[in-house]
Backbone as a chain_set.jsonl record, in Angstrom:
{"seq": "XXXXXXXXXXXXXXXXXXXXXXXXXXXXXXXXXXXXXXXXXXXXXXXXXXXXXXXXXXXXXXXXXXXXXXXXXXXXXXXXXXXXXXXXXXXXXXXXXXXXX", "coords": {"N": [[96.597, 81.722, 106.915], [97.469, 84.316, 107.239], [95.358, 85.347, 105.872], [93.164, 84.757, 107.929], [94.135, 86.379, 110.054], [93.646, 88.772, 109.544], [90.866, 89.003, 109.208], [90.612, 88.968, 111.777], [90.898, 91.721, 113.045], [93.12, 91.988, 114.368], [94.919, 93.658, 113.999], [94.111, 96.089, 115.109], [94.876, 97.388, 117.636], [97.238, 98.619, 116.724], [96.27, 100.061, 115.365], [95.085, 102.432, 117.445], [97.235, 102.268, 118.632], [98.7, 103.873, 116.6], [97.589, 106.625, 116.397], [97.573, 107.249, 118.821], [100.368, 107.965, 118.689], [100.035, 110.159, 117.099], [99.415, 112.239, 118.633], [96.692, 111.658, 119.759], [94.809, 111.74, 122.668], [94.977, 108.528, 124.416], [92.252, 107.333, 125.062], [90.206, 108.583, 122.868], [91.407, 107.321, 120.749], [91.262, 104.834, 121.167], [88.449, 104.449, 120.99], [87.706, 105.718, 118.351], [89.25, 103.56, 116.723], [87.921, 101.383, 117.521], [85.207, 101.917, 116.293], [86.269, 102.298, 113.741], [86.84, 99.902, 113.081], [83.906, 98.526, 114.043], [82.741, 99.259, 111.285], [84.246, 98.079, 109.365], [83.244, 95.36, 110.113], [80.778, 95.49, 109.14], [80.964, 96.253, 106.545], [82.231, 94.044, 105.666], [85.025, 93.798, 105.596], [88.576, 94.275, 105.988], [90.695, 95.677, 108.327], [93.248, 97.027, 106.702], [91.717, 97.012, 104.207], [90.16, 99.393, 104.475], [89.219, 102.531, 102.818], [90.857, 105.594, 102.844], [89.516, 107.903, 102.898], [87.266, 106.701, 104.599], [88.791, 106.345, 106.443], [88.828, 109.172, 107.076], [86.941, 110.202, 107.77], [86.611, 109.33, 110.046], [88.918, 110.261, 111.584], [90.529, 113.189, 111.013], [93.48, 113.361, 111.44], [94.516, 110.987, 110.198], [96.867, 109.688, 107.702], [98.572, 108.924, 104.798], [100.534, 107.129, 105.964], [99.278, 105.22, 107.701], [98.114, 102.827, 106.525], [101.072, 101.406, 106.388], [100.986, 101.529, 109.031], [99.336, 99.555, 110.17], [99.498, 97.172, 108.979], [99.717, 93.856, 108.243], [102.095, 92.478, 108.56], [103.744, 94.352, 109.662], [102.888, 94.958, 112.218], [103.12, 92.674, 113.332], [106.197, 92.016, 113.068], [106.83, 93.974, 115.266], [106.48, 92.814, 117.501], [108.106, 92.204, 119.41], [108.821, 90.95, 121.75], [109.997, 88.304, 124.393], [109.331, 85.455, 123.163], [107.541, 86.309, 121.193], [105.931, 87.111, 117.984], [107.331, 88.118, 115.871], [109.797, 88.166, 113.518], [112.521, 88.468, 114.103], [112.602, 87.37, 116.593], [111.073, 84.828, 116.517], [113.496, 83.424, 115.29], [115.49, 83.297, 117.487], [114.065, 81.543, 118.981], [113.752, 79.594, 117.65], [116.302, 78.981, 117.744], [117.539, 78.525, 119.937], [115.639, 76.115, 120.422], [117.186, 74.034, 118.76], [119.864, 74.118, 119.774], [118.77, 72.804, 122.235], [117.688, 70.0, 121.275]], "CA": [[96.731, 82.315, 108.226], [97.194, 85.812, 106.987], [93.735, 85.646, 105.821], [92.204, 84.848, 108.706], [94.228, 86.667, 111.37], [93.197, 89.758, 108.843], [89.751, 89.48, 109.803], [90.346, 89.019, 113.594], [91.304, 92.488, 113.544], [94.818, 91.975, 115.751], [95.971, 94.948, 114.102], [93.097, 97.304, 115.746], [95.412, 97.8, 118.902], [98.055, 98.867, 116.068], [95.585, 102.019, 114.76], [95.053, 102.837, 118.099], [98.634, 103.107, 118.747], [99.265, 104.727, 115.114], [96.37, 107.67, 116.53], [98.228, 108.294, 119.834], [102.25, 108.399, 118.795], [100.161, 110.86, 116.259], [98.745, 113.082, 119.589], [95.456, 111.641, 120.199], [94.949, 110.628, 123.939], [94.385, 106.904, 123.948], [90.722, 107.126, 125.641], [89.563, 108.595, 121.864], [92.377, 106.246, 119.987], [91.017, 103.344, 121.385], [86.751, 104.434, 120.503], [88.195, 105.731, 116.949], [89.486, 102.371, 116.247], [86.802, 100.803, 117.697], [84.392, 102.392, 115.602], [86.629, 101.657, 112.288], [86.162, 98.274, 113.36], [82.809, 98.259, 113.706], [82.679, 99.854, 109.451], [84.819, 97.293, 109.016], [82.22, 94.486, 110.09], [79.265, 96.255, 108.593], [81.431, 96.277, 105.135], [83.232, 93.032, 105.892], [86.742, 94.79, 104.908], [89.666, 94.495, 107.189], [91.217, 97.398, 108.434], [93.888, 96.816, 105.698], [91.723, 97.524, 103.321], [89.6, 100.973, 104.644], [89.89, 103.897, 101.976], [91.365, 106.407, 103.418], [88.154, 108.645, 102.841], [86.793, 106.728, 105.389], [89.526, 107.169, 107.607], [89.251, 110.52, 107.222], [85.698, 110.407, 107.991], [86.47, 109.037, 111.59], [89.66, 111.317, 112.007], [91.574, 113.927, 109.679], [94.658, 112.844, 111.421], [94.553, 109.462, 109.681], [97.428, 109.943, 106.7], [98.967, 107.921, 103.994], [101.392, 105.751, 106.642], [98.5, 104.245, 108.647], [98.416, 101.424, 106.032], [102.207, 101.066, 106.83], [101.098, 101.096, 110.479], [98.419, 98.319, 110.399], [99.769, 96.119, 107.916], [100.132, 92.658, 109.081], [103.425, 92.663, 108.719], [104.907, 95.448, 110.43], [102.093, 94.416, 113.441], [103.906, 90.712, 113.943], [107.731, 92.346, 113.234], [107.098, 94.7, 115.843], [106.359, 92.208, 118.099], [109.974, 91.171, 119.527], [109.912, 90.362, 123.094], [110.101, 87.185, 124.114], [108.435, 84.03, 122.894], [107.082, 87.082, 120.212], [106.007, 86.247, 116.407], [108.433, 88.574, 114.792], [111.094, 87.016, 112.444], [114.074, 87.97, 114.691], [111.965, 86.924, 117.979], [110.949, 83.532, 116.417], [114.3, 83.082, 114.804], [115.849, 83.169, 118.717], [113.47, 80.222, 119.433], [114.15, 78.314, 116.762], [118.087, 78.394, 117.639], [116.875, 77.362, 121.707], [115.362, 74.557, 120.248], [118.343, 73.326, 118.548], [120.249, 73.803, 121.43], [118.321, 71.986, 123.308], [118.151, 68.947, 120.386]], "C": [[96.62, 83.836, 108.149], [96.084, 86.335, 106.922], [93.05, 86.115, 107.247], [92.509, 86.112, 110.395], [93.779, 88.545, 110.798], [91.917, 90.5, 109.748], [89.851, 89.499, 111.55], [90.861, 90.419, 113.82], [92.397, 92.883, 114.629], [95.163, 93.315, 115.463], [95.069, 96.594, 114.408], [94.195, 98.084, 117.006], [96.084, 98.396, 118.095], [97.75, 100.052, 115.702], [95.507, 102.713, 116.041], [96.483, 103.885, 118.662], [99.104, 103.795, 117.433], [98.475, 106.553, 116.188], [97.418, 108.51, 118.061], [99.689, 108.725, 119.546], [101.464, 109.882, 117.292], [99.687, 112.847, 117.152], [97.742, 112.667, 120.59], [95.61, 111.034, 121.405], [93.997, 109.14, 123.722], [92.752, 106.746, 124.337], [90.276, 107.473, 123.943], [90.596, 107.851, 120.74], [91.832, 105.37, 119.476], [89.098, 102.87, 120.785], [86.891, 104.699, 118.971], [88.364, 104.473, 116.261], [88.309, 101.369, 116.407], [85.49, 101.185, 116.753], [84.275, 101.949, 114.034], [86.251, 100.333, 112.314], [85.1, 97.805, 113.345], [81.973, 99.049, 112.081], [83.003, 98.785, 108.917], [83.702, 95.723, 109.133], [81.326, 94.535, 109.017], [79.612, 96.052, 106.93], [81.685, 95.255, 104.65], [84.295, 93.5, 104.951], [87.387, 94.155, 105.979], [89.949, 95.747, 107.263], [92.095, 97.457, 107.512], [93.388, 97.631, 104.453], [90.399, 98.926, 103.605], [90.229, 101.724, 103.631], [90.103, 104.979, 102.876], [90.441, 107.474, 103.607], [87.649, 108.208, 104.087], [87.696, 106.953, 106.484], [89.669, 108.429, 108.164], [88.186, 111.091, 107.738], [85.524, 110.108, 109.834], [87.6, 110.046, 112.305], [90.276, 112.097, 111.015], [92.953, 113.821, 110.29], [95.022, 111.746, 110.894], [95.857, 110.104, 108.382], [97.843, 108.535, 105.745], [99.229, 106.529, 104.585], [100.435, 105.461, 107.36], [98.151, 102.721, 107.785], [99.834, 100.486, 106.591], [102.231, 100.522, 108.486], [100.537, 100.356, 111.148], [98.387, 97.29, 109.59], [100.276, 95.03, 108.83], [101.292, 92.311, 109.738], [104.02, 93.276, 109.297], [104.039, 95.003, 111.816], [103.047, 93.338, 114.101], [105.422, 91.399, 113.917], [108.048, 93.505, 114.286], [106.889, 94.526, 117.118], [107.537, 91.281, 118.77], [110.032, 90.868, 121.06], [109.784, 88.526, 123.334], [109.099, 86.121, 124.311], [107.363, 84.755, 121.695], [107.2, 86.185, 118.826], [106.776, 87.059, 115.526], [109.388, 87.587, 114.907], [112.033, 87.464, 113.793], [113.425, 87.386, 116.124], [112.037, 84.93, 117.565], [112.114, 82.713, 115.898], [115.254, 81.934, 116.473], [115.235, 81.894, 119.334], [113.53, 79.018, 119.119], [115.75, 77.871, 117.54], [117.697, 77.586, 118.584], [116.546, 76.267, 121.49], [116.285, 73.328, 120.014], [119.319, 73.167, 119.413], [120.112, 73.238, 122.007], [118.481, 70.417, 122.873], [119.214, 68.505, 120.568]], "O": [[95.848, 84.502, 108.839], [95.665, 87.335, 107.505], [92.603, 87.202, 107.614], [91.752, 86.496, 111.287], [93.642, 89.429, 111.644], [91.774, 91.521, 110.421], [89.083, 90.087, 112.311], [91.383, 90.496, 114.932], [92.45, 93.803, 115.445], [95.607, 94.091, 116.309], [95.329, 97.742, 114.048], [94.188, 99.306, 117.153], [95.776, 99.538, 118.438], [98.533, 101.0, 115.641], [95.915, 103.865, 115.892], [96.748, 105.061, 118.914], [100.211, 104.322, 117.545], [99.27, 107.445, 116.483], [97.784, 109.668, 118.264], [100.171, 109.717, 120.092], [102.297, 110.478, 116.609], [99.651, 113.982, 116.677], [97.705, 113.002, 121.774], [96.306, 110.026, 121.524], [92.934, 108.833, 123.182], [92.122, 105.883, 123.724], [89.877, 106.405, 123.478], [90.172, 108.059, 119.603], [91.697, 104.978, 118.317], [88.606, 101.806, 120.41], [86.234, 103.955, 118.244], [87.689, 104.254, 115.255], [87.866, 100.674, 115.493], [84.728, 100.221, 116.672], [83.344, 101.563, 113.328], [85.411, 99.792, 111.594], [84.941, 96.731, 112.766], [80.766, 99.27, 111.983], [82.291, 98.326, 108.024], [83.491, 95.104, 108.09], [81.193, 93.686, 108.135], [78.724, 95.749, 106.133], [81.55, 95.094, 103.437], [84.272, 93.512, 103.721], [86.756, 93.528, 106.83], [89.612, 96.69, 106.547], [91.742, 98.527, 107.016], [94.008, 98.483, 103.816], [89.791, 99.269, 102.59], [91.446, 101.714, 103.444], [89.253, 105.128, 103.754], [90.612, 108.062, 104.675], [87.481, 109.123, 104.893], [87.386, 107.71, 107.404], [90.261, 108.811, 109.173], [88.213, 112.249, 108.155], [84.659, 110.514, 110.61], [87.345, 110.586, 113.382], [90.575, 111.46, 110.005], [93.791, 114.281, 109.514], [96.173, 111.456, 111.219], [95.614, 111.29, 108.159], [97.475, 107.384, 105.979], [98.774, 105.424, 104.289], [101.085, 105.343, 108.398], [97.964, 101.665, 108.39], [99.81, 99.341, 107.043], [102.931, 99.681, 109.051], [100.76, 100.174, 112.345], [97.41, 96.554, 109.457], [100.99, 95.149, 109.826], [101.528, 91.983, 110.901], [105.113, 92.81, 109.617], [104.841, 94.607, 112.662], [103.546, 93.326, 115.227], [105.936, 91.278, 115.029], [109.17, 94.007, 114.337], [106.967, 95.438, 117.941], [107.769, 90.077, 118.667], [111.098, 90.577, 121.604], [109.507, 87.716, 122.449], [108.312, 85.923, 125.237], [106.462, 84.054, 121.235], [107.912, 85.231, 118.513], [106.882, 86.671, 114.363], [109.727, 86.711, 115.702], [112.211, 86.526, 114.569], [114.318, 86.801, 116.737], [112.734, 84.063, 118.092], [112.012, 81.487, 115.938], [115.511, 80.737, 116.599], [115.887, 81.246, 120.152], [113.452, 77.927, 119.684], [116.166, 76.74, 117.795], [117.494, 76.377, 118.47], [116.974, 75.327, 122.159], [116.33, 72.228, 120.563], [119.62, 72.04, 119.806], [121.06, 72.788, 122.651], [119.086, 69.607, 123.575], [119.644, 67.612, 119.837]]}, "num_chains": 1, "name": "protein.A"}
């Protein structure tokens, strides 16, 4: 699953928002990312694994933590409202169920 939700690029909306909490207004966020994305095809990479060179090649605001900020993981755990796939979101669903059992 990891694999594949890799390549579906989910965590594109994630660089976008990395680009604006870094300044950038979202109108060039959202074509930035879009762009990586289309490198990312062309290479077949995920955004995961972009060198940072090229990140740097689409913005010089890109830094170290944009791995941290498009990693699968922090994408899905930062995902908490409800009926969300973060752990404490899906945890909350699980109990409901039992509850309901």
């Amino acid at each position: 699953m990891r694999k594949a939700a890799a390549k579906g690029f989910i965590n594109a909306t994630d660089l976008a928002d990395y680009l604006t909490k870094k300044g950038v207004p979202f109108r060039d966020a959202y074509k930035i990312s879009g762009s990586i994305v289309g490198w990312c095809v062309l290479n077949d990479k995920t955004l995961e694994e972009v060198p940072m060179e090229t990140f740097k090649e689409y913005s010089e605001i890109f830094e170290e933590d944009v791995y941290n900020a498009i990693s699968l993981e922090t994408c899905v755990n930062m995902r908490t409202s409800e009926g969300g796939p973060s752990k404490e979101s899906v945890e909350k669903q699980i109990a409901l169920a039992k509850a309901k059992i």
